[in-house]
N, CA, C and O atoms as a Tripos MOL2 file, in Angstrom:
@<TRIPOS>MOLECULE
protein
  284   283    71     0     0
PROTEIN
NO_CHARGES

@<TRIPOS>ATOM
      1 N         -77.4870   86.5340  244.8830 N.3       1 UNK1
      2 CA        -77.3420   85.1000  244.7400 C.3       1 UNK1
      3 C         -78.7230   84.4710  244.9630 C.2       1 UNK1
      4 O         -79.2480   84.6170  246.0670 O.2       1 UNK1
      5 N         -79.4510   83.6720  243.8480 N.am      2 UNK2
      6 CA        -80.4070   83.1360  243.9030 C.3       2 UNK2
      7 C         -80.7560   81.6540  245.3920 C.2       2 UNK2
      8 O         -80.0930   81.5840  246.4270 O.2       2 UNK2
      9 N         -81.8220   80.7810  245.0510 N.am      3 UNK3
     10 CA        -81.3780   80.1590  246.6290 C.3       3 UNK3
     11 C         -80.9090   78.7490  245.7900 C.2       3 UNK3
     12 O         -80.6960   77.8070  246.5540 O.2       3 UNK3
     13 N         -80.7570   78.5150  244.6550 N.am      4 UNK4
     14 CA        -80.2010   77.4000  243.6050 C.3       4 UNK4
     15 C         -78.7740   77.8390  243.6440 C.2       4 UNK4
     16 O         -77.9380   76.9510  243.8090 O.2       4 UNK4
     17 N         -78.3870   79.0100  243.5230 N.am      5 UNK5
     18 CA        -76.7310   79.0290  243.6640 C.3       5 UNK5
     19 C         -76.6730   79.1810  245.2860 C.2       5 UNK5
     20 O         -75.4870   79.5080  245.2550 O.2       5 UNK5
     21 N         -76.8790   79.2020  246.2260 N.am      6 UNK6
     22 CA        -76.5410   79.0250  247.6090 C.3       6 UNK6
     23 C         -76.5160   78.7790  248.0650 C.2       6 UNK6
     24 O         -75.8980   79.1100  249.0770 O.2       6 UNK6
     25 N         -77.6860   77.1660  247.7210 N.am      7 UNK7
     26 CA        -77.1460   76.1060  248.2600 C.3       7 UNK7
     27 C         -76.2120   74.9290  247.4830 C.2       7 UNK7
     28 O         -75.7320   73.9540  248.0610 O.2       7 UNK7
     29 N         -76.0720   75.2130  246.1620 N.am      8 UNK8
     30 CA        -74.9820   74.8430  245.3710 C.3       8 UNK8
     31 C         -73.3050   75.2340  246.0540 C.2       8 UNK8
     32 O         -72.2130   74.6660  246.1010 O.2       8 UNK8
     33 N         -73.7820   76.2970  246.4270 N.am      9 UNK9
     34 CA        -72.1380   76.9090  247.1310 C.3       9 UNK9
     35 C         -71.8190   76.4490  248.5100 C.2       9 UNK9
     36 O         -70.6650   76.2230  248.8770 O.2       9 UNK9
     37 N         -73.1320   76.2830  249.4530 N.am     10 UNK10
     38 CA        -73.2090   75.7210  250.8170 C.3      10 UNK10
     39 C         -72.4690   73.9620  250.3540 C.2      10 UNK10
     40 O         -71.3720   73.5960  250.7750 O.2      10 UNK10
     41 N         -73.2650   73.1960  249.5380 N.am     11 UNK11
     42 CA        -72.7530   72.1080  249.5040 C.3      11 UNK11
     43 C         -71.5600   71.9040  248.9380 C.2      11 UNK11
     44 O         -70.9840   70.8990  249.3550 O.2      11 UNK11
     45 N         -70.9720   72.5600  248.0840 N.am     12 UNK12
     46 CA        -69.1360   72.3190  247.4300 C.3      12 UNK12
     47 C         -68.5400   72.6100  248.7530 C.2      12 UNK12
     48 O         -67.8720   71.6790  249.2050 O.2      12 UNK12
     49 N         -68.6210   73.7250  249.5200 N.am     13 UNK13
     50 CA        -68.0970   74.0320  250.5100 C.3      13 UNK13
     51 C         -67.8910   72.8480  251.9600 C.2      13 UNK13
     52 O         -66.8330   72.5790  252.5290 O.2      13 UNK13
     53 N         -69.1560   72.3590  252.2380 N.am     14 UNK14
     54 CA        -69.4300   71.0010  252.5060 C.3      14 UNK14
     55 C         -68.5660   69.9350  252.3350 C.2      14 UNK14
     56 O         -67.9340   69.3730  253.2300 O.2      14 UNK14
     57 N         -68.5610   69.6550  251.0640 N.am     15 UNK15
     58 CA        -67.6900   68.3850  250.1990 C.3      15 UNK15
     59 C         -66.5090   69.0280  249.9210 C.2      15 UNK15
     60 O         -66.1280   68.2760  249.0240 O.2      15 UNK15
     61 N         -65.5580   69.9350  250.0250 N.am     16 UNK16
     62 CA        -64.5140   70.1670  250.1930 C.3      16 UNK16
     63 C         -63.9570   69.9880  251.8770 C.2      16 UNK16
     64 O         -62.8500   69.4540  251.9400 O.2      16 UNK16
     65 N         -64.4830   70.3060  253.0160 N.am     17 UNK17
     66 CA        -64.3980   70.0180  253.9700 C.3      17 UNK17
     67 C         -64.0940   68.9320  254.4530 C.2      17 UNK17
     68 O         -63.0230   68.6940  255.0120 O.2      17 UNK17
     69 N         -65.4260   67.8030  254.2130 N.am     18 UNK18
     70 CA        -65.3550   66.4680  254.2250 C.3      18 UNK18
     71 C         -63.6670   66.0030  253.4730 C.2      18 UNK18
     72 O         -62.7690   65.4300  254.0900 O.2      18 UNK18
     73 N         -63.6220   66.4050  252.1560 N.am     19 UNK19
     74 CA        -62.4460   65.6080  251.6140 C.3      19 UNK19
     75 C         -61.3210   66.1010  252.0660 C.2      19 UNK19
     76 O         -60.2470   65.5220  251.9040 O.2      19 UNK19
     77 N         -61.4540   67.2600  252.7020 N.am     20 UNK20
     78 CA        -59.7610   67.5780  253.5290 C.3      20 UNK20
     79 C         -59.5800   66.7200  255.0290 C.2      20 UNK20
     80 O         -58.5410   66.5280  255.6600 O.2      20 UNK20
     81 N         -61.1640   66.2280  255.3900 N.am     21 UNK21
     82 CA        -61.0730   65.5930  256.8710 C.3      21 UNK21
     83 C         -61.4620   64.2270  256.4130 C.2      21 UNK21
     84 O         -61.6990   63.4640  257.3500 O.2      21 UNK21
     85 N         -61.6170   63.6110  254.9650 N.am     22 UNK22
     86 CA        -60.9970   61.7820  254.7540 C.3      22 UNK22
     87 C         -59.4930   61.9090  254.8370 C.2      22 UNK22
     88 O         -58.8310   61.1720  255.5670 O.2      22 UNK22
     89 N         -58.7980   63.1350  253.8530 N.am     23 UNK23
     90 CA        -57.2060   62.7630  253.2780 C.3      23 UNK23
     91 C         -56.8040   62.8670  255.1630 C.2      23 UNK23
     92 O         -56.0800   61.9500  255.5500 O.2      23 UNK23
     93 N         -57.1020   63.5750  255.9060 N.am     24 UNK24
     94 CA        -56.4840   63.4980  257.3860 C.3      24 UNK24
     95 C         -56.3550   62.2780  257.6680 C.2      24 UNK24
     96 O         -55.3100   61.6350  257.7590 O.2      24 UNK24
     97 N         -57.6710   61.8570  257.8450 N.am     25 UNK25
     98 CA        -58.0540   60.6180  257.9860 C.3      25 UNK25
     99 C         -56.8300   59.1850  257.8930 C.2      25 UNK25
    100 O         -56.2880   58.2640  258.5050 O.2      25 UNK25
    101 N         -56.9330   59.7300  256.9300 N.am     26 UNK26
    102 CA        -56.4930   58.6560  255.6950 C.3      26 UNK26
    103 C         -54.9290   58.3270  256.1940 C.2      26 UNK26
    104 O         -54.4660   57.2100  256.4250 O.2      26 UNK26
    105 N         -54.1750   59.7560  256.3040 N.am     27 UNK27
    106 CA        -52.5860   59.4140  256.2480 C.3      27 UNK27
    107 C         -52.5880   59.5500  257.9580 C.2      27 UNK27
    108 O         -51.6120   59.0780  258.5420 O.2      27 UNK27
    109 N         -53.4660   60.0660  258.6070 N.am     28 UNK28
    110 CA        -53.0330   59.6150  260.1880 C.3      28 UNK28
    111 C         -53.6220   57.8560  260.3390 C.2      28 UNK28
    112 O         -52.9650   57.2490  261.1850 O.2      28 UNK28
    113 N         -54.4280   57.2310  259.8410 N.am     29 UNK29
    114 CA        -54.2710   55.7930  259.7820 C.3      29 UNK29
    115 C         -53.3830   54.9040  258.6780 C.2      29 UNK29
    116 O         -53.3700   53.7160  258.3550 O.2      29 UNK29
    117 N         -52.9580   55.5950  258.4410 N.am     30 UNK30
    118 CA        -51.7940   54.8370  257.4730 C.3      30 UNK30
    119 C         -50.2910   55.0310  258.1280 C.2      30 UNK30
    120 O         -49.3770   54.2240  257.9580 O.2      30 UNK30
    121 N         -50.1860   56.3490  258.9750 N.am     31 UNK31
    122 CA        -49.0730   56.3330  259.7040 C.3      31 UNK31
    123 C         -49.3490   55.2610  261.2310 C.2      31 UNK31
    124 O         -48.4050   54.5360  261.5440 O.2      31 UNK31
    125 N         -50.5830   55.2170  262.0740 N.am     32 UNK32
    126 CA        -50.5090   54.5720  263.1650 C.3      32 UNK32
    127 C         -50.1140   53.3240  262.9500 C.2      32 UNK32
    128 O         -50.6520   52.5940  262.1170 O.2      32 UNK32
    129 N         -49.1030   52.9700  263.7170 N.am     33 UNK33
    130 CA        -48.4270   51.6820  263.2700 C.3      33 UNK33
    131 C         -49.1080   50.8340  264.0250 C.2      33 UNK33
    132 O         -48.5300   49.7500  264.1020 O.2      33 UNK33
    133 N         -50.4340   50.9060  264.8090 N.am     34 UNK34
    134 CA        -51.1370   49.7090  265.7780 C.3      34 UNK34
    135 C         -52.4090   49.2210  264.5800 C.2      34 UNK34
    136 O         -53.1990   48.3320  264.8980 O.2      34 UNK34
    137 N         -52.5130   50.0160  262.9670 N.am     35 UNK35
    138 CA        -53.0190   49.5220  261.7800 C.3      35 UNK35
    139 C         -52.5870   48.6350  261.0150 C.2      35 UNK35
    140 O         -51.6730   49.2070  260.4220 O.2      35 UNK35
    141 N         -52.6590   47.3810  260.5570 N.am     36 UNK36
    142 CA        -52.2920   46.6770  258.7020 C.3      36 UNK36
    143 C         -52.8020   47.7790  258.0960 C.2      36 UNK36
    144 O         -53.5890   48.4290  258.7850 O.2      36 UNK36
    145 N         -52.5010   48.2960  256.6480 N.am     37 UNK37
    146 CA        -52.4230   48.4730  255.7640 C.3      37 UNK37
    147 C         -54.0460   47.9580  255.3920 C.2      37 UNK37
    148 O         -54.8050   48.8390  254.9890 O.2      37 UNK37
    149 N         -54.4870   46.7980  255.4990 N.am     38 UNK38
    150 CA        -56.3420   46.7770  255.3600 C.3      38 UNK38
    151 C         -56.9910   46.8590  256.4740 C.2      38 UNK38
    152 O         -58.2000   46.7160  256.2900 O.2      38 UNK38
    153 N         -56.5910   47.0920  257.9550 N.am     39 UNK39
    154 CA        -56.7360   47.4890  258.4900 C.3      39 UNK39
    155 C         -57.2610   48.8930  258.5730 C.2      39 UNK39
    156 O         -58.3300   49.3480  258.9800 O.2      39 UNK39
    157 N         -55.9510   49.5580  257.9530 N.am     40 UNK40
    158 CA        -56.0960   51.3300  258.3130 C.3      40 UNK40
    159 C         -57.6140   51.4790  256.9100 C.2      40 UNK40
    160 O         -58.5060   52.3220  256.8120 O.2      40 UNK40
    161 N         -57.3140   50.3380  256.1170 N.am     41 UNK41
    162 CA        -58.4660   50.8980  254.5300 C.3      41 UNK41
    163 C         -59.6720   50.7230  254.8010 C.2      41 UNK41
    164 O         -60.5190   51.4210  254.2440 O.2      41 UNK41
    165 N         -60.0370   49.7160  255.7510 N.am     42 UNK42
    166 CA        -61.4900   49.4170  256.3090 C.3      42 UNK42
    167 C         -61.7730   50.0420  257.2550 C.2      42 UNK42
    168 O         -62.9960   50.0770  257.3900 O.2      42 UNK42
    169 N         -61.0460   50.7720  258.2900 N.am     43 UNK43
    170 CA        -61.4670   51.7240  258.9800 C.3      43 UNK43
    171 C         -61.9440   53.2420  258.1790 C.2      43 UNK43
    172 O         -63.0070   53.8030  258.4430 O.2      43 UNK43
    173 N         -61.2070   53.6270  257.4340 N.am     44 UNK44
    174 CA        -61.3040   54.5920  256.6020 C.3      44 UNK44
    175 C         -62.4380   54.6660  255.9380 C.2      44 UNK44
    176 O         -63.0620   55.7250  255.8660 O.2      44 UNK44
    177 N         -62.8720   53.4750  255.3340 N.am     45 UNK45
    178 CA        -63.9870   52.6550  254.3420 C.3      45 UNK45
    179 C         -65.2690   53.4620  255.1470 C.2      45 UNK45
    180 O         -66.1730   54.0580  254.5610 O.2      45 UNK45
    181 N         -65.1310   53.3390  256.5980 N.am     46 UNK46
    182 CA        -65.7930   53.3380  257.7870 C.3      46 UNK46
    183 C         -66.8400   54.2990  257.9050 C.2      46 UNK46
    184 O         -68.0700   54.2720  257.8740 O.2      46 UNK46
    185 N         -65.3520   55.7320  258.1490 N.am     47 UNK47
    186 CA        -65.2380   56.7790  258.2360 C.3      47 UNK47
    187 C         -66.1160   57.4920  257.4920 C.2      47 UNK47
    188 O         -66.9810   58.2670  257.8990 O.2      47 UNK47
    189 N         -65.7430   57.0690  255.9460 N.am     48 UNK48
    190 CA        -65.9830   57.7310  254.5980 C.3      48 UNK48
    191 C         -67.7860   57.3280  254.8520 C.2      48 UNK48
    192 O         -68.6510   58.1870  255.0230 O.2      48 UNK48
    193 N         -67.9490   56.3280  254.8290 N.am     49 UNK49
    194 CA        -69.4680   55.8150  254.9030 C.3      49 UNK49
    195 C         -70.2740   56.7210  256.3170 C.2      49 UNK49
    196 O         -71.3800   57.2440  256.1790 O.2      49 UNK49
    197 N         -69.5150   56.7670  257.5790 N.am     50 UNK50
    198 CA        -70.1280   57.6860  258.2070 C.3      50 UNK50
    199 C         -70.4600   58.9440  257.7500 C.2      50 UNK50
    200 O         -71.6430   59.2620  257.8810 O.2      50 UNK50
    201 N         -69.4080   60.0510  257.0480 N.am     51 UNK51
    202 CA        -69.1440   61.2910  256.4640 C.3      51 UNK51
    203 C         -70.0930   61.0450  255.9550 C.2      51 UNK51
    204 O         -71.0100   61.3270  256.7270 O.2      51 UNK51
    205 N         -70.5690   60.5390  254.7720 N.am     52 UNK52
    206 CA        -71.4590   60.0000  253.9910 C.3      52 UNK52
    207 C         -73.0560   60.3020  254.7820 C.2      52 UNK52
    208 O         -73.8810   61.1820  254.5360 O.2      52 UNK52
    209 N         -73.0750   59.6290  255.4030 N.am     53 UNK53
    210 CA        -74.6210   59.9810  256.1120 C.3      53 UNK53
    211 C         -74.6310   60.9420  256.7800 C.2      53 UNK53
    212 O         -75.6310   61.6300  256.5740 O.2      53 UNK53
    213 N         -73.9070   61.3580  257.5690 N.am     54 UNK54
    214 CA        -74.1160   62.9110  258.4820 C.3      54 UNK54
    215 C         -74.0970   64.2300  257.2150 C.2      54 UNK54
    216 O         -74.5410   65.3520  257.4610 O.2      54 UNK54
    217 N         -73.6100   63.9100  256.1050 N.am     55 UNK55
    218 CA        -74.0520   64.8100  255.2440 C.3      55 UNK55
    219 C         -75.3360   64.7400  254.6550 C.2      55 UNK55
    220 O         -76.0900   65.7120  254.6100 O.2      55 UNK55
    221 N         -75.6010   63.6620  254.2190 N.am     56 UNK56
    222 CA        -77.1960   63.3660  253.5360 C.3      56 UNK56
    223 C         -77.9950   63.9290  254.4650 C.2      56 UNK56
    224 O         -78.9280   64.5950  254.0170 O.2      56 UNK56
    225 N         -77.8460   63.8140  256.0740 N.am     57 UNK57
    226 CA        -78.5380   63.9730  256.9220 C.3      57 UNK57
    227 C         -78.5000   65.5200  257.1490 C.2      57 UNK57
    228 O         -79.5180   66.1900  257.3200 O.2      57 UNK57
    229 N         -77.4670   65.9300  257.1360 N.am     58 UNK58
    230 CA        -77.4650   67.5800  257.2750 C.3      58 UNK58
    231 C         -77.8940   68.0340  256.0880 C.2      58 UNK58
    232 O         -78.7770   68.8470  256.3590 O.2      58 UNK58
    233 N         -77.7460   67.9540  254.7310 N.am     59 UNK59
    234 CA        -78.4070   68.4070  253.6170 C.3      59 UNK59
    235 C         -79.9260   68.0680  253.6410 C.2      59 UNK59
    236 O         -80.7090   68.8270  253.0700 O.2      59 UNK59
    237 N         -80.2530   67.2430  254.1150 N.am     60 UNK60
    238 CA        -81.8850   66.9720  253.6990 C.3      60 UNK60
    239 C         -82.5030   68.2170  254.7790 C.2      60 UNK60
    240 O         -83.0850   69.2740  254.5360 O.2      60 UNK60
    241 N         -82.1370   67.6410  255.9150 N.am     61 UNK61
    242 CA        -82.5430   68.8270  257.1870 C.3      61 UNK61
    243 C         -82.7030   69.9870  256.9470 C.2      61 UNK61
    244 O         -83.7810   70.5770  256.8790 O.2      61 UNK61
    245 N         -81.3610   70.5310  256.7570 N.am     62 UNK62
    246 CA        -81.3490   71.8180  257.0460 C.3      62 UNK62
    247 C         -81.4250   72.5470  255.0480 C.2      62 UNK62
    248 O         -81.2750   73.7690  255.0550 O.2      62 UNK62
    249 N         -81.5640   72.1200  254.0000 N.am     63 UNK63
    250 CA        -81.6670   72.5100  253.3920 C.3      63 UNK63
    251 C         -83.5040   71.8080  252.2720 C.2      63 UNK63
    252 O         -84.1800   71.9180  251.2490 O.2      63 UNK63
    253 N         -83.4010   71.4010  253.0710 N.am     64 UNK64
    254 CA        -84.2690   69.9130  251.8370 C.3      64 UNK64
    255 C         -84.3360   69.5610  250.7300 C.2      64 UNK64
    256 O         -85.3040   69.4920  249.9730 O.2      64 UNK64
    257 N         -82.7950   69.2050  250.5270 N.am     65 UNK65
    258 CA        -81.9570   68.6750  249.1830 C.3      65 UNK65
    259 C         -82.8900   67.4410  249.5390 C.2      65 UNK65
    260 O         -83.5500   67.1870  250.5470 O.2      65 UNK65
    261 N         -82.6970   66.7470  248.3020 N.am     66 UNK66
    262 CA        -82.8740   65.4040  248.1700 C.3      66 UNK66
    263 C         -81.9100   64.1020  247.6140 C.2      66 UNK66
    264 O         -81.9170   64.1160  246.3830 O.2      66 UNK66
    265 N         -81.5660   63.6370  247.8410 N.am     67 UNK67
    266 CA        -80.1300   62.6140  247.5740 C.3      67 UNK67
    267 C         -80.8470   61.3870  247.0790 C.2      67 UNK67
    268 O         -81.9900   60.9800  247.2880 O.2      67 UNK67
    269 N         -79.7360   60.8590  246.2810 N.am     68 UNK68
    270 CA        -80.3060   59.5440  245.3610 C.3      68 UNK68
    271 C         -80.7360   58.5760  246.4350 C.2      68 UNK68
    272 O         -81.8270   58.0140  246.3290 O.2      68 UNK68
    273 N         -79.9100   58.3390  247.5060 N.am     69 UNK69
    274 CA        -80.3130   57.6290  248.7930 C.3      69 UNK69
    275 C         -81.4380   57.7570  249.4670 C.2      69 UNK69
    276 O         -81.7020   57.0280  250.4240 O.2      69 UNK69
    277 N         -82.4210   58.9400  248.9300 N.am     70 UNK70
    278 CA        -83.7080   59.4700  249.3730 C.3      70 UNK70
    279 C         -84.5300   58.4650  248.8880 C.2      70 UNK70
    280 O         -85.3340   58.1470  249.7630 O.2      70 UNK70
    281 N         -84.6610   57.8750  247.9400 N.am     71 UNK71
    282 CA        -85.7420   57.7000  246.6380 C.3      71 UNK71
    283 C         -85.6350   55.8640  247.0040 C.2      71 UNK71
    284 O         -86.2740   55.0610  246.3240 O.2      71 UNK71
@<TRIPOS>BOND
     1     1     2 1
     2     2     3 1
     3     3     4 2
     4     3     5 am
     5     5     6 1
     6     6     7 1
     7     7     8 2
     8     7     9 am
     9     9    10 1
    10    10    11 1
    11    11    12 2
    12    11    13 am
    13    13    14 1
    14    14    15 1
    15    15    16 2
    16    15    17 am
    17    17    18 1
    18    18    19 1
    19    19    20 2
    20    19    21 am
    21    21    22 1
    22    22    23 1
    23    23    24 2
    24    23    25 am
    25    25    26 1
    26    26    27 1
    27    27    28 2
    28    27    29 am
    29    29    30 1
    30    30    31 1
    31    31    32 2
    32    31    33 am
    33    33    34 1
    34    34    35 1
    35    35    36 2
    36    35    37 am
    37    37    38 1
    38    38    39 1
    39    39    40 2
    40    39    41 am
    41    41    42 1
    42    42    43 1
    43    43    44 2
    44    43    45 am
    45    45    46 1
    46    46    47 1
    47    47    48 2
    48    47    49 am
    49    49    50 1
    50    50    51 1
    51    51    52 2
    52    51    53 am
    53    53    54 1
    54    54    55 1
    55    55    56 2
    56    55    57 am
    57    57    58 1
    58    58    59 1
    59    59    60 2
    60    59    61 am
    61    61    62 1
    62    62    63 1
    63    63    64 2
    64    63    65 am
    65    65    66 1
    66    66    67 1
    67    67    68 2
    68    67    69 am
    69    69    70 1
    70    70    71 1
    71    71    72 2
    72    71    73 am
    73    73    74 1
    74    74    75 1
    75    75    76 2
    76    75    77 am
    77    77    78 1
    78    78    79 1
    79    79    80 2
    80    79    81 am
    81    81    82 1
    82    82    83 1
    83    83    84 2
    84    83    85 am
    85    85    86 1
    86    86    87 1
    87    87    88 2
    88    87    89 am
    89    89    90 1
    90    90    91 1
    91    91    92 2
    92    91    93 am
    93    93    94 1
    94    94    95 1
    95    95    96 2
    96    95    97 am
    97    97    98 1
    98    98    99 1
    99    99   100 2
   100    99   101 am
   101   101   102 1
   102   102   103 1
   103   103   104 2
   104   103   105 am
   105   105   106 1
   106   106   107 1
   107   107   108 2
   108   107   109 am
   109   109   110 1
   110   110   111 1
   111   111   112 2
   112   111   113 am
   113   113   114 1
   114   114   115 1
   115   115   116 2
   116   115   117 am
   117   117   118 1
   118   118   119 1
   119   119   120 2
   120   119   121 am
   121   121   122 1
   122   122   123 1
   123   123   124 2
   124   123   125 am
   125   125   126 1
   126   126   127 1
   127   127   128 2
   128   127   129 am
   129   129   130 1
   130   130   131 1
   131   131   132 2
   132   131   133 am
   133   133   134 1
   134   134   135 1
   135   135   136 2
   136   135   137 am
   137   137   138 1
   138   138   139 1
   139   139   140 2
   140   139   141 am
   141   141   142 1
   142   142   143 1
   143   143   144 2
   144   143   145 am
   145   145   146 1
   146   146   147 1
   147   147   148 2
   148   147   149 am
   149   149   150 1
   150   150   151 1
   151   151   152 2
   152   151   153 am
   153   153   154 1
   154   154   155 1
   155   155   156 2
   156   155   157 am
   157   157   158 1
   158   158   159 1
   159   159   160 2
   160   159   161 am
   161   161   162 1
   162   162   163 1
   163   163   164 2
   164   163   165 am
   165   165   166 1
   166   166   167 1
   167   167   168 2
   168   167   169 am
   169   169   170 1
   170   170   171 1
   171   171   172 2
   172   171   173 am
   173   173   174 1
   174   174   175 1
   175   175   176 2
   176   175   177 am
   177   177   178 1
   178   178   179 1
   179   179   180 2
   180   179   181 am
   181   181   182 1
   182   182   183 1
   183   183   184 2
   184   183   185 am
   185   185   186 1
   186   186   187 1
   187   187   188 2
   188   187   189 am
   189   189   190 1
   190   190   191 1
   191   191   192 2
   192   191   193 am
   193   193   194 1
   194   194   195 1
   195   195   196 2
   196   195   197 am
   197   197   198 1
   198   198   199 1
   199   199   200 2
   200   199   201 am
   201   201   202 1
   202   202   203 1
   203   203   204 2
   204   203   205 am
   205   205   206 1
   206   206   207 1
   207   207   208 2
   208   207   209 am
   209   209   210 1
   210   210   211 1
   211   211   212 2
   212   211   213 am
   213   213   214 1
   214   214   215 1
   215   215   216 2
   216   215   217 am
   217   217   218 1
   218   218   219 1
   219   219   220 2
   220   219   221 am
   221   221   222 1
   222   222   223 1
   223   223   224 2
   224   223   225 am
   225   225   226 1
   226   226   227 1
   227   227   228 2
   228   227   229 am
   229   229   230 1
   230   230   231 1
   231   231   232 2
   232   231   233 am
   233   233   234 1
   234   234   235 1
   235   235   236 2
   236   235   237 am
   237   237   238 1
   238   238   239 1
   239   239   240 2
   240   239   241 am
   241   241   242 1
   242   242   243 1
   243   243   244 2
   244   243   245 am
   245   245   246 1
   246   246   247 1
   247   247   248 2
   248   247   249 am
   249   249   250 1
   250   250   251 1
   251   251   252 2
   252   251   253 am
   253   253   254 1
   254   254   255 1
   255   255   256 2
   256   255   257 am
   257   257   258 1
   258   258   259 1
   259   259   260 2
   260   259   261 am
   261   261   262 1
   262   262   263 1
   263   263   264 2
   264   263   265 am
   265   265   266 1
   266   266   267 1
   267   267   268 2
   268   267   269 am
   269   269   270 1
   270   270   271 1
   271   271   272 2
   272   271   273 am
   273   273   274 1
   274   274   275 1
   275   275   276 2
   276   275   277 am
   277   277   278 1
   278   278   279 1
   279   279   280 2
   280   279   281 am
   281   281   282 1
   282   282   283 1
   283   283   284 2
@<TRIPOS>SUBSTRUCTURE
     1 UNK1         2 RESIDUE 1 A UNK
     2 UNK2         6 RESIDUE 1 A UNK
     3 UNK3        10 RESIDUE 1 A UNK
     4 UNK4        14 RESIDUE 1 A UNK
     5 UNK5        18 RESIDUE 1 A UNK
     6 UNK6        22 RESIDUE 1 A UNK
     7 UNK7        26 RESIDUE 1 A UNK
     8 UNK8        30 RESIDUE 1 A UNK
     9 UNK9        34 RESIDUE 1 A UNK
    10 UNK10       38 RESIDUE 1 A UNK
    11 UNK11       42 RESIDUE 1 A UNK
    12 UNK12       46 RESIDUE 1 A UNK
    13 UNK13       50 RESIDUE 1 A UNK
    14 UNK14       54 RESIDUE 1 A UNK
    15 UNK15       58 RESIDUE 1 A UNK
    16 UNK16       62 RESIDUE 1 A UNK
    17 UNK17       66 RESIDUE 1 A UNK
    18 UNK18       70 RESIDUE 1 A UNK
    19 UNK19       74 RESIDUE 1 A UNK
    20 UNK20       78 RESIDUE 1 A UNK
    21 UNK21       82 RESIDUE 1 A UNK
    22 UNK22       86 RESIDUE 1 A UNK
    23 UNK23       90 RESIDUE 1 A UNK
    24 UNK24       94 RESIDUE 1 A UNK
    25 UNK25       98 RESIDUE 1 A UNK
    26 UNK26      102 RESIDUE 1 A UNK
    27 UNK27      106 RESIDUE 1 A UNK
    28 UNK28      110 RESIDUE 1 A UNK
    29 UNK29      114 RESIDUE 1 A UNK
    30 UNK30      118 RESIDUE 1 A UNK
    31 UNK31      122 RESIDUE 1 A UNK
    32 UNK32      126 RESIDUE 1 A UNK
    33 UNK33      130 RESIDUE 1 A UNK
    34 UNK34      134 RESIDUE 1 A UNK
    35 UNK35      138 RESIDUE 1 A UNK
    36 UNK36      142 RESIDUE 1 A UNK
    37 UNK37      146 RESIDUE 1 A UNK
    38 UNK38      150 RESIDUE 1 A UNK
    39 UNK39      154 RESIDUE 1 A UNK
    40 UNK40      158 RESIDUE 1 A UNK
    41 UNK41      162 RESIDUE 1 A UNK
    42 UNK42      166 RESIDUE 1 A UNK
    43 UNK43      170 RESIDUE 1 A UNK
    44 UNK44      174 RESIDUE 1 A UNK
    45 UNK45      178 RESIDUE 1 A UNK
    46 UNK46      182 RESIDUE 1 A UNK
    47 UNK47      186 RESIDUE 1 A UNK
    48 UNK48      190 RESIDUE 1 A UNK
    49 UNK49      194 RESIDUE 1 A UNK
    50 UNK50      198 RESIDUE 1 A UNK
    51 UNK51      202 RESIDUE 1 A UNK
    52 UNK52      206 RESIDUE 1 A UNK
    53 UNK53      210 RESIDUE 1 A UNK
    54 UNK54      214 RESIDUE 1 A UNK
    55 UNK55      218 RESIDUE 1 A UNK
    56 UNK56      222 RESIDUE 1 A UNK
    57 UNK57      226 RESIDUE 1 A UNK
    58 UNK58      230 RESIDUE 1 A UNK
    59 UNK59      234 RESIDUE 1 A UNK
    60 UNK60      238 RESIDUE 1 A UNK
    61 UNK61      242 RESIDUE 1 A UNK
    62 UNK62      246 RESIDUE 1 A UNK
    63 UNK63      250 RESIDUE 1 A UNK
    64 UNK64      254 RESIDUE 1 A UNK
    65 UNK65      258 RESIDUE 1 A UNK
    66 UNK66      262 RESIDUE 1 A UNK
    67 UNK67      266 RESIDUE 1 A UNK
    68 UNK68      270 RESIDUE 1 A UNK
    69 UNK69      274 RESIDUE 1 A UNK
    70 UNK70      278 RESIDUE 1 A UNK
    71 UNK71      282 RESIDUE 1 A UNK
């Protein structure tokens, strides 16, 4: 495996992770009944935007990808 497919495979692996821990996310604030309904979506909104940077931040680091957010 070249280092273009391995970190191609490191990051799907990555972004599959992340999207199994928004959908958590997602239906344990849609079930807490101390949420509205835009409540539970702007927290989530939140979430997703945090996920969001601790990945850019772990990809640039530890791999030195570069993200459109770089530039």
């Amino acid at each position: 495996m070249n280092d273009q497919q391995r970190k191609a495979l490191i990051e799907m692996t990555l972004l599959t992770g992340w999207k199994y821990s928004i959908l958590n996310e997602a239906m344990s604030l849609l079930t807490d009944q101390s949420y509205t309904r835009e409540q539970a979506g702007q927290k989530l909104l939140e979430v997703v935007a945090d996920m969001g940077d601790s990945e850019q931040a772990y990809l640039s680091t530890a791999f030195g990808f570069e993200t459109e957010k770089d530039h």
